[in-house]
N, C-alpha and C positions, 0 to 999 in steps of 0.2 A: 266577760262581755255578753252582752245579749246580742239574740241571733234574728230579731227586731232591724226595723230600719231604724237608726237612729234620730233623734231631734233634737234640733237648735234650742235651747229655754234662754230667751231672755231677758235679764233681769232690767227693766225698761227705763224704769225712773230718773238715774244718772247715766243712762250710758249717751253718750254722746252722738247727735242726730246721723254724722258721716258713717257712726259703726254700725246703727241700727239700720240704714239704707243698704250698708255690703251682707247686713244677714240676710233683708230680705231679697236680696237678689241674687244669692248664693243659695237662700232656699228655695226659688226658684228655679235655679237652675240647673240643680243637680236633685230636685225632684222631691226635698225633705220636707219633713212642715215644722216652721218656726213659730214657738208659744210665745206672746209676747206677755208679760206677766208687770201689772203697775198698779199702784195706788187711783191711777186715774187713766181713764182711757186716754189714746194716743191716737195720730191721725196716722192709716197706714192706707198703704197702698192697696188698688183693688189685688187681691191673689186668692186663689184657690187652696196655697200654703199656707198664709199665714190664718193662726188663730190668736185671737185677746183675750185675755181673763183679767178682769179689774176685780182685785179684790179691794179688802175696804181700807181705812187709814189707819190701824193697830199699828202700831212700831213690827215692824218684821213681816206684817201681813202677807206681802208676795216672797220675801224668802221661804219662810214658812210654806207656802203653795209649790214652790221651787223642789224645794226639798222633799216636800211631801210626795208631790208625782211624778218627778223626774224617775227614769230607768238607769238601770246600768247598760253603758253604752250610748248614751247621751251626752251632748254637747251642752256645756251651761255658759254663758256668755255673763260676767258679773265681775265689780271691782270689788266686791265684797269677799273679803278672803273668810270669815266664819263660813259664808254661804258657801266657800267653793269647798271648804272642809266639810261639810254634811253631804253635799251631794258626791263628792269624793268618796267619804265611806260606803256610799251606795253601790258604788262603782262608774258613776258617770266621771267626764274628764270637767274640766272648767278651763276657762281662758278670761284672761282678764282682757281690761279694755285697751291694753300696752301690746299684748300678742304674746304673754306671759301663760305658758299651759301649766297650771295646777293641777297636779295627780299625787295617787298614792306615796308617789318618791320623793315630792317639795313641797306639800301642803301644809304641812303640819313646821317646816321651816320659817314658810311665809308668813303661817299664822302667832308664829313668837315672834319674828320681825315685825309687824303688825302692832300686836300688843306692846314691843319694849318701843316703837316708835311713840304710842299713845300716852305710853309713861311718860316720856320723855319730853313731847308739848305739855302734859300734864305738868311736871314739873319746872316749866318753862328753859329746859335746856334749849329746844329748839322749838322752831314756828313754824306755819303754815303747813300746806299738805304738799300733793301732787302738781308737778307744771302742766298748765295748759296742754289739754288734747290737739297735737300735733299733724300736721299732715306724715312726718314720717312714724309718727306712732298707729295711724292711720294704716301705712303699709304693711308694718310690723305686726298689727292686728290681720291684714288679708291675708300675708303667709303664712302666719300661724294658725288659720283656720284653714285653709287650705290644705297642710298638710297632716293637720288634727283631726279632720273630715276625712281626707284619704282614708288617711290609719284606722278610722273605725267602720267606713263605709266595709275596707279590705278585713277585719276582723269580722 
């Protein structure tokens, strides 16, 4: 881990408006600064924490930015399990938008789950993706940052 204050990166585009409000009021108030990283800019609250980076519309364009600057010891906020894989290998943590924390120990699980899912609408075994962002997925995301922040703030 790095001996850095750590940073929120989050990945903006899909994440859903209630998650992106608990980051930044979670960066606010334990003092961190959260990158908000999107194909297009986003309307955020005035803070001193928060910073925006719009990058352009490439496919991956803000992963790509994600991965590239994120530290080890950093918090990455993304449903995108390839992304949570790269910044994993760096050593940051990731958390998906469920309250699901991807590290060295399940990343590389999630991400062959991920893919045999894709085969598998691919080959019309099964349909559709994820249910609706839930209010109790909602909670499950604030403990799970809660206690993923602890853990790296105490590292």
């Amino acid at each position: 881990m790095s001996s850095a204050t750590p940073k929120i990166w989050l990945d903006a585009d899909a994440a859903p408006r209630a998650l992106k409000e608990v980051c930044y009021r979670v960066g606010e108030r334990r003092g961190l600064r959260v990158v908000v990283v999107a194909n297009q800019r986003h309307s955020l609250p005035p803070s001193d924490t928060i910073d925006q980076v719009t990058v352009g519309s490439a496919f991956d364009a803000a992963d790509d930015h994600i991965a590239e600057h994120c530290d080890a010891g950093d918090l990455v906020v993304t449903a995108d399990v390839p992304l949570a894989a790269r910044v994993v290998a760096k050593g940051a943590v990731a958390l998906d938008h469920r309250g699901k924390v991807l590290d060295e120990e399940n990343v590389q699980d999630s991400l062959a789950m991920r893919d045999l899912a894709r085969d598998l609408r691919e080959e019309g075994v099964i349909s559709g993706g994820p249910p609706p962002f839930s209010k109790a997925d909602r909670q499950r995301f604030i403990n799970a940052l809660d206690r993923t922040l602890t853990a790296l703030l105490r590292d």
